[in-house]
N, C-alpha and C positions, 0 to 999 in steps of 0.2 A: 774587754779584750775577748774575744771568739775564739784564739788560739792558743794553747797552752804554750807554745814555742813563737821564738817571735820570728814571725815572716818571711826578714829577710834571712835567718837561721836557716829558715824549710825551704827556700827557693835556692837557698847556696849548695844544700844538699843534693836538693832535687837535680843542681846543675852538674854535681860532679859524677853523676852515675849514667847521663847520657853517652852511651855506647852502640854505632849502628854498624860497626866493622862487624863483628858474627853474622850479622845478617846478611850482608853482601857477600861475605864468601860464600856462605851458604846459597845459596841465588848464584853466586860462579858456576862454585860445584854442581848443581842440578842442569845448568846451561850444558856443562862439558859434558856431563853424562848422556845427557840425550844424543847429542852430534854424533859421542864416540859409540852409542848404543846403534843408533840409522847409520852409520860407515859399518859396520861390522854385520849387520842384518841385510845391505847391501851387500857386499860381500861375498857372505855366503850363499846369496840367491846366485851371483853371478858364479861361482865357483861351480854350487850344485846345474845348473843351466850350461854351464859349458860343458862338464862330465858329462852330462844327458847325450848334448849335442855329438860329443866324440864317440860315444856306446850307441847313438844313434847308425854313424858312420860306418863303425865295425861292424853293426849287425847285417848293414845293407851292402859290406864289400864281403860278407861270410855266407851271406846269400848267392851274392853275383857267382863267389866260387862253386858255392857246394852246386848252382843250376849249371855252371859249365862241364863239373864232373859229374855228375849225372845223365846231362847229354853226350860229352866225349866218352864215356864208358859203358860196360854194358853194369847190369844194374847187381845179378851174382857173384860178378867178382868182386866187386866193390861195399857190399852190402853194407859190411864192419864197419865200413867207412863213411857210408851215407848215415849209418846210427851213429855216429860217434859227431858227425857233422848236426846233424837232428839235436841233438844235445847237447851240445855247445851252442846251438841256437836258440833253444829252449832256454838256456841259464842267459846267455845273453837280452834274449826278449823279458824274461823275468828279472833279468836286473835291472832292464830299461823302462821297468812296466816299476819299476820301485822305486827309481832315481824320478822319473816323472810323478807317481806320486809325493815322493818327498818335496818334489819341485811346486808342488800343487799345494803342502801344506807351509809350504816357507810363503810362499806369496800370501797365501791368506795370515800366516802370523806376521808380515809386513805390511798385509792393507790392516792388520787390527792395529801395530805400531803406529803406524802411519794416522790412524783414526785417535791414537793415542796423545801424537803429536800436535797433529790439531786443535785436538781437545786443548790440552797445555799450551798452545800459542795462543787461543781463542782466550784460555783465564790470562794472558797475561805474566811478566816477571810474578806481579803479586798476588795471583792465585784468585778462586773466584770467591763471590762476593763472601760466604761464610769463611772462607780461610783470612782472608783478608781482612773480616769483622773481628777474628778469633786473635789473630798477631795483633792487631792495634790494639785490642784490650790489656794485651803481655806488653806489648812493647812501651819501653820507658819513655823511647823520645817522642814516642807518638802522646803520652800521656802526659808528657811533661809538654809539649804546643800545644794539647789541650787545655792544661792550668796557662797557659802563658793568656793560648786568644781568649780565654772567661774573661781575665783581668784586663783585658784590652791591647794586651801586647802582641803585635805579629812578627815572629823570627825571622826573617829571608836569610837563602844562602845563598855564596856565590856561584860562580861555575864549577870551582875545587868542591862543591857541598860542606863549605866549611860556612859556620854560621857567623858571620859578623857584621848583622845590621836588623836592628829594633825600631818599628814602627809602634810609637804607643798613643793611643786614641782614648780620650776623656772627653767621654760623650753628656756629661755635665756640665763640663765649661766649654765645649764645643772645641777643646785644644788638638792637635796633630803633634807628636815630636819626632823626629824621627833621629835616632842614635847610631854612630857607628861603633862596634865593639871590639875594641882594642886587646886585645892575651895579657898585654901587659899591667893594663891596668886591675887593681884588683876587684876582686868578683862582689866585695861587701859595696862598692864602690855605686857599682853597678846597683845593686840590689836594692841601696838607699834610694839610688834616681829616681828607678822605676816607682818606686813608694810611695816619694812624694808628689809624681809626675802625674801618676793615676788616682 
């Protein structure tokens, strides 16, 4: 005997610790972060770009005024006024000279998003190849279809991802079986089959 436990003990175990629900939430949650991450980086581009556009508009109807009073008056009587006009344009052009900068640096932190995004659709739900190398070594279900195909056995699941149907190949006697797997039936049951089967 090679095992100190008998076989179908360690495959019965093996079977009750298959868990892949963490994993797909997890894989939820990163989906929804991203979407709600590019709605809100959106967002704010367009919010900040509208503010521009409208301190755009003031500045160019504060002009239109201050060049008509200018022309309709003379320029001594009015002076206090034309400075006061001067400088309200100055704080205007220097907010619009800032809202466009900031405008300048949102779009580049959305083409870097944006590059980010790619990146992460380009790896994939399952990340790229070292991430992907790194979970299947953790992961139980992946290690446990591992020990299944050594032995010969292929798990399929259905459309639900629920697993119930065993294809087992003994390549010694040249056999195919293929089993459907019942909840109800019990798991030692099973574990016999497969034993003798392979």
């Amino acid at each position: 005997m090679l095992l100190d436990e008998d076989p179908a003990t360690l495959i019965h175990h093996t079977i009750g610790n298959f868990n892949i629900h963490p994993d797909k939430s997890a894989i939820s949650r990163i989906h929804e972060s991203l979407s709600t991450l590019h709605q809100a980086r959106d967002l704010r581009i367009r919010e900040a770009e509208g503010a521009l556009k409208k301190l755009s508009r003031n500045l160019s109807t504060l002009s239109a005024q201050h060049t008509e009073t200018v022309a309709s008056h003379s320029s001594t009587s009015h002076a206090s006024q034309i400075v006061e006009l001067d400088t309200q344009k100055f704080r205007i052009a220097k907010a619009a000279s800032d809202l466009e900068i900031e405008g300048e640096r949102l779009e580049q932190e959305l083409e870097s998003l944006k590059a980010k995004l790619a990146e992460l659709e380009a790896q994939g739900v399952e990340g790229d190849e070292s991430e992907r190398a790194r979970r299947e070594a953790e992961d139980p279900v992946v290690l446990r279809l591992g020990v299944y195909r050594k032995l010969g056995i292929d798990i399929e699941a259905d459309k639900a991802g629920s697993y119930n149907k065993a294809i087992i190949r003994n390549s010694q006697k040249g056999d195919v079986h293929v089993l459907n797997i019942d909840p109800k039936v019990s798991q030692y049951f099973y574990a016999n089959y497969f034993w003798q089967t392979i």
